[in-house]
DRENLUM-243366 format. One record per residue: x, y, z of N, C-alpha, C, O in turn; residue number from 1. Coordinates in steps of 0.05 Angstrom, whole numbers, plus 5000, padded with zeros to 4 digits. Layout:
N
n.xx; n.yy; n.zz; ca.xx; ca.yy; ca.zz; c.xx; c.yy; c.zz; o.xx; o.yy; o.zz; pos
X; Y; Z; X; Y; Z; X; Y; Z; X; Y; Z; NUM
...
***
This chain:
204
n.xx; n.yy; n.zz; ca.xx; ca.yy; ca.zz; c.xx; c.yy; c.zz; o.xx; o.yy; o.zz; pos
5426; 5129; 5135; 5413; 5103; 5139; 5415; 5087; 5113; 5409; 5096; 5091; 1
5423; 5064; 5116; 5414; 5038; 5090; 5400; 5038; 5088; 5384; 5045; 5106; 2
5391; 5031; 5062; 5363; 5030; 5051; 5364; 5003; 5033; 5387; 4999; 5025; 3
5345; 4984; 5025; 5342; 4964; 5014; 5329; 4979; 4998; 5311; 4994; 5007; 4
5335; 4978; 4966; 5307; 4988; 4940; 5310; 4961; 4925; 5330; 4948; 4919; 5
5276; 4956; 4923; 5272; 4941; 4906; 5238; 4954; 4889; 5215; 4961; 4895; 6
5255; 4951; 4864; 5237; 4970; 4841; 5226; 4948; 4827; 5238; 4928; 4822; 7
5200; 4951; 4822; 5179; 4929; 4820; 5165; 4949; 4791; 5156; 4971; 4796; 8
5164; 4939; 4763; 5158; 4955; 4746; 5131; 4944; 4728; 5130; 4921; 4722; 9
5118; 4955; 4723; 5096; 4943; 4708; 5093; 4947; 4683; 5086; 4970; 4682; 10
5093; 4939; 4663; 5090; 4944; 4639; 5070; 4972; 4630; 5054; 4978; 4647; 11
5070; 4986; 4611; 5046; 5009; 4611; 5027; 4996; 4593; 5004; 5006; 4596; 12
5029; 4977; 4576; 5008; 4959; 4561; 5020; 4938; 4558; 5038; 4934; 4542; 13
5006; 4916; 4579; 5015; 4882; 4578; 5002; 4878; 4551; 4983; 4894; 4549; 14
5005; 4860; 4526; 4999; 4847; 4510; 5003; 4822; 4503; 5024; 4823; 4491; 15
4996; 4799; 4503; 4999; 4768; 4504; 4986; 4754; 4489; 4962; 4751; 4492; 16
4998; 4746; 4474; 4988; 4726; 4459; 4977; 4700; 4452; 4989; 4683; 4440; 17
4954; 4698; 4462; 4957; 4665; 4478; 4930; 4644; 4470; 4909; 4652; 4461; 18
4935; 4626; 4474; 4905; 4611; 4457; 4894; 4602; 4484; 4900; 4608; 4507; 19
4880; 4587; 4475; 4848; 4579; 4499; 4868; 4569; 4524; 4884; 4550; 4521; 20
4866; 4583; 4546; 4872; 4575; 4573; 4851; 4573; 4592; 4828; 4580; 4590; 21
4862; 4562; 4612; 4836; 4562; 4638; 4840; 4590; 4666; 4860; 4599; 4678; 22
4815; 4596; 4666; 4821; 4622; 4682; 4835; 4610; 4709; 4837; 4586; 4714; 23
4843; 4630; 4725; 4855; 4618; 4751; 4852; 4650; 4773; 4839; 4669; 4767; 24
4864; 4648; 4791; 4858; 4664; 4817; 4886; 4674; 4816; 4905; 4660; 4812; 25
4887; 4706; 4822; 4896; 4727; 4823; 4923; 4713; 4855; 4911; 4706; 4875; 26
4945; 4710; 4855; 4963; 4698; 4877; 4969; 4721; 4881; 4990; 4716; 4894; 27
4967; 4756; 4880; 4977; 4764; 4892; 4972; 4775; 4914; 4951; 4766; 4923; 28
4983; 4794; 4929; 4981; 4799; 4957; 4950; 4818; 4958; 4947; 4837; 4942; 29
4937; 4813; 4970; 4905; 4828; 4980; 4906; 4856; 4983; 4930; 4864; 4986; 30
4889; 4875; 4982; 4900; 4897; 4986; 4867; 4915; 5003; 4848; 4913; 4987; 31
4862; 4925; 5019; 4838; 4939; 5025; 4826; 4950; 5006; 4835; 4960; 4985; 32
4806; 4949; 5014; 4779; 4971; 4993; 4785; 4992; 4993; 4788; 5004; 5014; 33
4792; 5005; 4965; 4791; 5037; 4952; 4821; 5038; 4946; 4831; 5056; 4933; 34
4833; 5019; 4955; 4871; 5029; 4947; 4877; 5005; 4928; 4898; 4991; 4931; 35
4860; 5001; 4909; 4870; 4981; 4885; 4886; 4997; 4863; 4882; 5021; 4861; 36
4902; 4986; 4850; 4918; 5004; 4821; 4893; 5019; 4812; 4870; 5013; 4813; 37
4907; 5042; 4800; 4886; 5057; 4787; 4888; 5073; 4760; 4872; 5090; 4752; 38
4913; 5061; 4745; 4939; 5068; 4725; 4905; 5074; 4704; 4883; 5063; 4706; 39
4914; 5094; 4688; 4888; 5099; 4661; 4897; 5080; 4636; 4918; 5071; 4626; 40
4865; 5078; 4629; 4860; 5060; 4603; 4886; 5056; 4586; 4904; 5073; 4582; 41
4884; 5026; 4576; 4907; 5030; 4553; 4899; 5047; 4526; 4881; 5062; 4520; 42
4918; 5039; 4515; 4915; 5052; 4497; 4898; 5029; 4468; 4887; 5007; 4473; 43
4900; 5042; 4442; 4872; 5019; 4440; 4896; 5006; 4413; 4913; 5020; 4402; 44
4892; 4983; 4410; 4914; 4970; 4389; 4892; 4945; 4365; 4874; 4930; 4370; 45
4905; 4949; 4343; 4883; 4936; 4320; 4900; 4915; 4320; 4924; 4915; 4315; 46
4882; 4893; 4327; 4895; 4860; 4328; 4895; 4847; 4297; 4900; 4824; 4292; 47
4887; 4871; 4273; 4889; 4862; 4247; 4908; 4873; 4243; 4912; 4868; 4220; 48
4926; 4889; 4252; 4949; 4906; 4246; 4976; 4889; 4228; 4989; 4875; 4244; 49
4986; 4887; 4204; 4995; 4863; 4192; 5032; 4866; 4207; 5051; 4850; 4203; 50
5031; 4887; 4222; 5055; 4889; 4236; 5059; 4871; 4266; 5079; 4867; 4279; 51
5034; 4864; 4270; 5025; 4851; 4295; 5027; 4820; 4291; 5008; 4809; 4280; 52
5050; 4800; 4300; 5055; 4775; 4295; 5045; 4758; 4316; 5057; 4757; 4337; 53
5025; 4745; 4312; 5019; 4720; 4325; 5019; 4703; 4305; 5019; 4703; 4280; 54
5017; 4681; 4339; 5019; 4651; 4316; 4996; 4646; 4315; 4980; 4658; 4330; 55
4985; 4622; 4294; 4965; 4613; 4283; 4954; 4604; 4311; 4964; 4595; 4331; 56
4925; 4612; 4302; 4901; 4606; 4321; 4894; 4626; 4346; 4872; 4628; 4357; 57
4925; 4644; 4350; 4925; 4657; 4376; 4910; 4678; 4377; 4900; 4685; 4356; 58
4904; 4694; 4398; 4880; 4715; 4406; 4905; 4736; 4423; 4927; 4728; 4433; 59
4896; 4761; 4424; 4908; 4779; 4436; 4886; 4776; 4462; 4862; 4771; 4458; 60
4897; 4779; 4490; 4895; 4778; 4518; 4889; 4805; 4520; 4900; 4823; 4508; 61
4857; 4808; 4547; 4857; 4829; 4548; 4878; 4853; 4551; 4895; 4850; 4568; 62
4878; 4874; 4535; 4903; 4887; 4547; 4901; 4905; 4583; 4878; 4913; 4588; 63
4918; 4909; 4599; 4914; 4907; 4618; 4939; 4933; 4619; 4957; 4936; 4602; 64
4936; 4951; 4644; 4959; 4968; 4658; 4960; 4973; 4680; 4940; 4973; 4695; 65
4981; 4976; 4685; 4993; 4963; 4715; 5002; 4985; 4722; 5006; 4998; 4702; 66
5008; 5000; 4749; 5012; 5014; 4763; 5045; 5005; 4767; 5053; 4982; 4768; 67
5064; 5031; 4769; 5094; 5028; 4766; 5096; 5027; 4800; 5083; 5043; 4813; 68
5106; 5015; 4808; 5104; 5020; 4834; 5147; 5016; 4841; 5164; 5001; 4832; 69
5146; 5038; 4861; 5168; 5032; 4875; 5170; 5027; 4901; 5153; 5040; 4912; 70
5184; 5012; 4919; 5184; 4995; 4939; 5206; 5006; 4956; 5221; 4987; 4951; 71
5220; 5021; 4972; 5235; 5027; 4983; 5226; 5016; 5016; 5204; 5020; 5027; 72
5251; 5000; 5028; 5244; 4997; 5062; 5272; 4991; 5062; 5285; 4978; 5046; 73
5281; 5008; 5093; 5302; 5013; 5116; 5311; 4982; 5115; 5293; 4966; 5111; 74
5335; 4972; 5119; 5345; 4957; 5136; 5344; 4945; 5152; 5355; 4923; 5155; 75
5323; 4959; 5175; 5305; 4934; 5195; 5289; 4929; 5183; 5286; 4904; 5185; 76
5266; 4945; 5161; 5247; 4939; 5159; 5224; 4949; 5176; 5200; 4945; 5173; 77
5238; 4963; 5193; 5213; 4978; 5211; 5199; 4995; 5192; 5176; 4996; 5202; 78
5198; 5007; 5177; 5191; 5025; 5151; 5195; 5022; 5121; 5216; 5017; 5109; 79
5161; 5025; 5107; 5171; 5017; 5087; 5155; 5040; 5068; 5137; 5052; 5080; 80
5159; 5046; 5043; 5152; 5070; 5031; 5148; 5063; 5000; 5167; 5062; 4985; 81
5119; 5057; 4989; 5111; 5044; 4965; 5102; 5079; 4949; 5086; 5095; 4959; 82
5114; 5083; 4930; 5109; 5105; 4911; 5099; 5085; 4880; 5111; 5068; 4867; 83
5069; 5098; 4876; 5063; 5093; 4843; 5062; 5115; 4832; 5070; 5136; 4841; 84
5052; 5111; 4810; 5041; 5132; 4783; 5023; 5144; 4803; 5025; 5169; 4802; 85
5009; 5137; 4820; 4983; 5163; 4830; 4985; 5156; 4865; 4962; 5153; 4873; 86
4999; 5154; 4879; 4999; 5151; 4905; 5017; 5141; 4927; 5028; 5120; 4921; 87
5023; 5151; 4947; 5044; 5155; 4957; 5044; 5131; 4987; 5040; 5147; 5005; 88
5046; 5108; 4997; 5039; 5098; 5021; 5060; 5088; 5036; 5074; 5069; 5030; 89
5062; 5106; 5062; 5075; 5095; 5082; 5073; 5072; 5105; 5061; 5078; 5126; 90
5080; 5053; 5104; 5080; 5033; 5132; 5098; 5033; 5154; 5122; 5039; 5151; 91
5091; 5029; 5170; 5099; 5028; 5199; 5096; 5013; 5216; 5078; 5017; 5232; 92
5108; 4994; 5217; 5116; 4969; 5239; 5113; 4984; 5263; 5126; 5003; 5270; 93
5087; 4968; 5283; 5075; 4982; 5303; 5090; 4977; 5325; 5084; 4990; 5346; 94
5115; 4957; 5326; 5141; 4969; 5334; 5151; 4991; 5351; 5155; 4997; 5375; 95
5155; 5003; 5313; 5159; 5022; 5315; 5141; 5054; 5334; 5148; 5073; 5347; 96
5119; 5044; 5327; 5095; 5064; 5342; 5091; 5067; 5371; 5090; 5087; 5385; 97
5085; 5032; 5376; 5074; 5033; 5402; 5082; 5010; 5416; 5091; 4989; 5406; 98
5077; 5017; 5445; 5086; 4988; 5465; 5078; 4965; 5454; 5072; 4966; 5430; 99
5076; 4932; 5471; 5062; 4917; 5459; 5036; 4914; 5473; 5033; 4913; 5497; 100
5018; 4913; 5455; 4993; 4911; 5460; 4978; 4940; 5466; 4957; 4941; 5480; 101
4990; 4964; 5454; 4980; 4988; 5469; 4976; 4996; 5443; 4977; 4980; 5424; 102
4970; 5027; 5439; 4957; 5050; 5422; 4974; 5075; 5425; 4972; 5093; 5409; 103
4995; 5075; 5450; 4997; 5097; 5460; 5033; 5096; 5448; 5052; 5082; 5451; 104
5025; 5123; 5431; 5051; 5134; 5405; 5072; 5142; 5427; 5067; 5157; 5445; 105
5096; 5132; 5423; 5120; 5139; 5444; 5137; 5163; 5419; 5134; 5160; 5395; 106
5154; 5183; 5430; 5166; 5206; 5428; 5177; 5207; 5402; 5174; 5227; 5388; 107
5195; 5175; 5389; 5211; 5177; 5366; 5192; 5168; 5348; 5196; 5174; 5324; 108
5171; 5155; 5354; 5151; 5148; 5326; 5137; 5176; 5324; 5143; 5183; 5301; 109
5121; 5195; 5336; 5122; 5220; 5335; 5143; 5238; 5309; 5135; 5247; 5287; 110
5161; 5238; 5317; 5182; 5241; 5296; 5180; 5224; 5268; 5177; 5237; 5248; 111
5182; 5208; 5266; 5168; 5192; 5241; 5148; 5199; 5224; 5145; 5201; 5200; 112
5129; 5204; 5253; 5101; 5214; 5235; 5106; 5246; 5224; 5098; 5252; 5202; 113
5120; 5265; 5240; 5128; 5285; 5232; 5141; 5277; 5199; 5133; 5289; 5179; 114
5154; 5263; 5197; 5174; 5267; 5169; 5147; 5260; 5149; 5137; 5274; 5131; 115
5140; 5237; 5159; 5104; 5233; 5136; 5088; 5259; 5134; 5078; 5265; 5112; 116
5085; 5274; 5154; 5071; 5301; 5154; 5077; 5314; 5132; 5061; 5316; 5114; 117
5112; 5329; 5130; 5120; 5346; 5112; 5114; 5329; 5090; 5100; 5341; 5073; 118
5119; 5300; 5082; 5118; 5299; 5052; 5082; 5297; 5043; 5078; 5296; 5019; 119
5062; 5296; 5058; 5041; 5295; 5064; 5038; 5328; 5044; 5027; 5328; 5021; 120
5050; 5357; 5059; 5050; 5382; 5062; 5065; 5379; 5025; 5052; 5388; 5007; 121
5089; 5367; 5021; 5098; 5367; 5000; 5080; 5355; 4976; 5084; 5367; 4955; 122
5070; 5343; 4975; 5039; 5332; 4952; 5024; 5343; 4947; 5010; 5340; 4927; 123
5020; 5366; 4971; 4993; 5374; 4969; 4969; 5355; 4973; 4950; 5356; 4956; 124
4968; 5341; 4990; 4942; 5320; 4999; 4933; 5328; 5003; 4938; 5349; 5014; 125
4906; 5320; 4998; 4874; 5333; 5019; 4860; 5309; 5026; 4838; 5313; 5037; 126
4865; 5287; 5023; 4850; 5255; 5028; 4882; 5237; 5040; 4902; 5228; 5028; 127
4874; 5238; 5067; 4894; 5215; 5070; 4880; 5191; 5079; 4857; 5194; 5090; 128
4892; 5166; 5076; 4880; 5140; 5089; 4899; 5133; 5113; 4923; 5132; 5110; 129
4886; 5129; 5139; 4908; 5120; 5165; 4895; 5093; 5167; 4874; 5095; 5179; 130
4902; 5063; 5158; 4899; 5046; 5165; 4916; 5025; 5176; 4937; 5017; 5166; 131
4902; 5014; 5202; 4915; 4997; 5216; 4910; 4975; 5221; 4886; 4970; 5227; 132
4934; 4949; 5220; 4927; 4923; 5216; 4952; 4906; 5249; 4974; 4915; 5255; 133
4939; 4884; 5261; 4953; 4868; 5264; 4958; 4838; 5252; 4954; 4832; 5229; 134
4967; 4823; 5269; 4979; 4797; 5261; 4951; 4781; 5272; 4930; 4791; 5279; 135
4959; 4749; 5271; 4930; 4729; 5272; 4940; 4717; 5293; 4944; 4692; 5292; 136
4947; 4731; 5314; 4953; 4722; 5348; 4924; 4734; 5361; 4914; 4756; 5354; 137
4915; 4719; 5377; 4896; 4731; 5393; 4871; 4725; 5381; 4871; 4710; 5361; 138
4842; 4737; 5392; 4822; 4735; 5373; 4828; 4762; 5350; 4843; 4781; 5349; 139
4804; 4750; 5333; 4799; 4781; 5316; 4790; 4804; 5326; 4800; 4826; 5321; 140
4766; 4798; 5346; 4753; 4816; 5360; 4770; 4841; 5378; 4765; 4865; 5379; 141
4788; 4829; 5389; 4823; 4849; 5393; 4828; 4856; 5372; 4831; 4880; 5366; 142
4830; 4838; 5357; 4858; 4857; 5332; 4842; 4880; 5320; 4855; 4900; 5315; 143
4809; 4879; 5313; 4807; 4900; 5299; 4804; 4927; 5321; 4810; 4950; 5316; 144
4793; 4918; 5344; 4793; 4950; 5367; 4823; 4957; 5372; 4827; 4981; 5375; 145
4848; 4940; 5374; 4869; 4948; 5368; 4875; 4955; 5350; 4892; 4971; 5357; 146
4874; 4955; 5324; 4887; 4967; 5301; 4871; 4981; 5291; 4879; 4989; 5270; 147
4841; 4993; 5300; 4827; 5013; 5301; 4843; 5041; 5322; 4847; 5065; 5315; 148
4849; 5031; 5344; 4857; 5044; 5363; 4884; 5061; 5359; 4892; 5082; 5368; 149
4896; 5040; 5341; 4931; 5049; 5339; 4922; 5073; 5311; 4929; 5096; 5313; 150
4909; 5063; 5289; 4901; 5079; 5261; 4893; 5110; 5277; 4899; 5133; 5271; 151
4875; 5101; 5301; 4866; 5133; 5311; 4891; 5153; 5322; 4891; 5178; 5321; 152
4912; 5135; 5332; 4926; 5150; 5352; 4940; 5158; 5330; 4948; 5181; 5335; 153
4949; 5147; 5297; 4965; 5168; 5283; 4951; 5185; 5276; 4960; 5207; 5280; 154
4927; 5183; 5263; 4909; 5200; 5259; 4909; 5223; 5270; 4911; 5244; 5257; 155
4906; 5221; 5307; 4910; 5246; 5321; 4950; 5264; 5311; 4957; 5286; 5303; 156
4963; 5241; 5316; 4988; 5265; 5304; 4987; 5272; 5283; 4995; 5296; 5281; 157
4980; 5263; 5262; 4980; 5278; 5236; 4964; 5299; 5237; 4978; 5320; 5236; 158
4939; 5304; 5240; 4920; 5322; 5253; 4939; 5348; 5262; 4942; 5370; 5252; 159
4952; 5334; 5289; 4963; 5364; 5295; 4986; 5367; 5280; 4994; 5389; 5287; 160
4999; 5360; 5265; 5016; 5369; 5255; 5013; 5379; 5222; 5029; 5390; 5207; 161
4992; 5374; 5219; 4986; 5393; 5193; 4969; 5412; 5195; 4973; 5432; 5181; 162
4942; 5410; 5216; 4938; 5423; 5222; 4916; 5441; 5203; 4908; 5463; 5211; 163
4908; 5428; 5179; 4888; 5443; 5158; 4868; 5430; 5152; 4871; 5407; 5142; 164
4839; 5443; 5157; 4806; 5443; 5159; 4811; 5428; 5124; 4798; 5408; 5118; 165
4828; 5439; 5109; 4815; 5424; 5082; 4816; 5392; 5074; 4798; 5381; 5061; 166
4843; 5377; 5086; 4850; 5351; 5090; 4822; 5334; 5100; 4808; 5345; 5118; 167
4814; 5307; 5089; 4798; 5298; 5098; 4806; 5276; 5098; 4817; 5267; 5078; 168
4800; 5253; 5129; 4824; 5234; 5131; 4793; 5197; 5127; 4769; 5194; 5126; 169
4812; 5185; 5127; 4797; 5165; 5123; 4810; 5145; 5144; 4833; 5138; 5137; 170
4800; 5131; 5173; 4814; 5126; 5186; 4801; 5098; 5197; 4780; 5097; 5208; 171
4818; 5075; 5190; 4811; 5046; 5201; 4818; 5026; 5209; 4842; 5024; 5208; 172
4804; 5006; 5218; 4823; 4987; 5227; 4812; 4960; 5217; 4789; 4953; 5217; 173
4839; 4944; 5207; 4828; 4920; 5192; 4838; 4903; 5213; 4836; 4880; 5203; 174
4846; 4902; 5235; 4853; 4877; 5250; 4872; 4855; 5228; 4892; 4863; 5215; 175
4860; 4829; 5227; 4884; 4812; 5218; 4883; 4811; 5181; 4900; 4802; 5166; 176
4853; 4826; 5175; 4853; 4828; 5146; 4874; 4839; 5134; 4889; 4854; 5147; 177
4879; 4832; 5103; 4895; 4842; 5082; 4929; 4839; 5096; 4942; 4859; 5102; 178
4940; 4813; 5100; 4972; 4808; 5118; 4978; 4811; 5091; 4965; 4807; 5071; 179
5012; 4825; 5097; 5028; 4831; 5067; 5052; 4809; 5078; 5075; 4811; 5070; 180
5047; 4795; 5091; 5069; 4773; 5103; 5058; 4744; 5112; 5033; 4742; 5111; 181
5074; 4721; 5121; 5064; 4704; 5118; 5064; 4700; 5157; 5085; 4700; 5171; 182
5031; 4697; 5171; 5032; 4703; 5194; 5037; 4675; 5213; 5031; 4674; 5237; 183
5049; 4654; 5199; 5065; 4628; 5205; 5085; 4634; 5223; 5092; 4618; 5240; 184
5097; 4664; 5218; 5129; 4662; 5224; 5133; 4695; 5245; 5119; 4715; 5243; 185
5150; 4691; 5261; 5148; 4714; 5272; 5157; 4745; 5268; 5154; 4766; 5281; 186
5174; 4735; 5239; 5189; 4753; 5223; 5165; 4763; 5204; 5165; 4787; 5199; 187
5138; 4743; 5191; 5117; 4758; 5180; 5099; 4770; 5188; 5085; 4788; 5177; 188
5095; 4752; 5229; 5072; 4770; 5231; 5087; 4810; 5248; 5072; 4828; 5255; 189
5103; 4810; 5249; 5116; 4828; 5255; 5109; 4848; 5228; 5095; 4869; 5230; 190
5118; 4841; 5213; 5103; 4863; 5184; 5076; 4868; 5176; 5066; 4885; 5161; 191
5061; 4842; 5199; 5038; 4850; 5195; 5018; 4866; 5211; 4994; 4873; 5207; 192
5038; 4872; 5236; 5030; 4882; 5260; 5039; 4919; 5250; 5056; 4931; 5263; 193
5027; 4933; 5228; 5036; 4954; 5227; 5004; 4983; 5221; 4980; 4977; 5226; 194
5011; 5004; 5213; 4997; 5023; 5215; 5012; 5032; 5178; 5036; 5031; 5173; 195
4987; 5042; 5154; 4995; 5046; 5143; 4980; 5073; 5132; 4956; 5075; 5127; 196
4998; 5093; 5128; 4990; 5120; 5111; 4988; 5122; 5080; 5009; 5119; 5068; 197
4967; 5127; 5067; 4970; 5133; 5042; 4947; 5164; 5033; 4929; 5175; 5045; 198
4960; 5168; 5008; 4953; 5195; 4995; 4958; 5198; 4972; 4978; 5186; 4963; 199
4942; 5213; 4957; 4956; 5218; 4929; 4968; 5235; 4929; 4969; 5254; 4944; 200
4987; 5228; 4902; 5010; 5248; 4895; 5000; 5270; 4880; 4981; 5271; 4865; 201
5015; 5284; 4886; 5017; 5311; 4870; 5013; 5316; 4842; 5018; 5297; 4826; 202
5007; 5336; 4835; 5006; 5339; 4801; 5034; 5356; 4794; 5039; 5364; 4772; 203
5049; 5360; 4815; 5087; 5374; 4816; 5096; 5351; 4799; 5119; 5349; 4792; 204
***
């Protein structure tokens, strides 16, 4: 299969040099409660350090660290596979999963969820997140009992296919909250109509 990679890298300590600015609002993409970056403290740096060049008047910017994230998705785009420093998340264009307007997992997305299983088995997870989102067609009041409904039905395959009392899953549905696309277009809300798996990685 083709694969589209696009590697998205974060600095391990941003440092900036910068004089009095005006704060402003965060433009990037939204993300659910509990799956924000979670990269550890920087490291600590002396802004009297005479090796350390700013220009007159300037202040060192909080220092900040960013989570390395890599971005890998298929060719259609039916699948897409975000790896950081601490966590592993799969998406799934509900497409791919289920009829339209249904919950109910057809034979080859099954298989899908199987390949998520083993690398699930390969991490060593014991906390997975199954959350499910659609697009801003319809009311809300649909989208979240639907993308509650679709989050359950992977939930149930992963379940049986791993199959271990120690895993504890966290399973939801955001309806049209947190779109990673723009739901104007039928090419964004299609990305936004998906089911997404996440877990932490391994200490391998």
């Amino acid at each position: 299969m083709t694969h589209t990679r696009l590697l998205l890298i974060g600095t391990v300590t941003t440092l900036l040099a910068v004089g009095p600015a005006a704060a402003r609002a965060d433009d990037g993409p939204s993300v659910p409660p509990g799956t924000e970056a979670s990269a550890s403290a920087p490291v600590e740096l002396d802004p009297n350090d005479p090796d350390l060049k700013l220009p007159d008047g300037a202040t060192l910017a909080e220092p900040k660290v960013l989570d390395i994230k890599s971005v890998v998705e298929d060719q259609s785009g039916d699948e897409r596979r975000e790896d950081t420093n601490t966590s592993v998340t799969f998406a799934l264009q509900a497409e791919v999963l289920f009829g339209k307007d249904s919950a109910r997992i057809s034979a080859q997305a099954r298989a899908r969820i199987s390949v998520i299983a083993n690398e699930i088995r390969t991490q060593n997870a014991t906390r997975i997140r199954v959350f499910g989102f659609t697009d801003n067609l319809g009311s809300s009041a649909h989208g979240d009992v639907l993308s509650r409904k679709r989050a359950n039905a992977v939930h149930g395959i992963l379940e049986q296919e791993l199959s271990d009392a120690n895993i504890t899953y966290e399973v939801r549905g955001y309806g049209e909250d947190y779109p990673i696309a723009d739901n104007s277009t039928e090419e964004g809300r299609k990305k936004n109509r998906r089911v997404e798996i996440s877990f932490p990685r391994g200490a391998n």
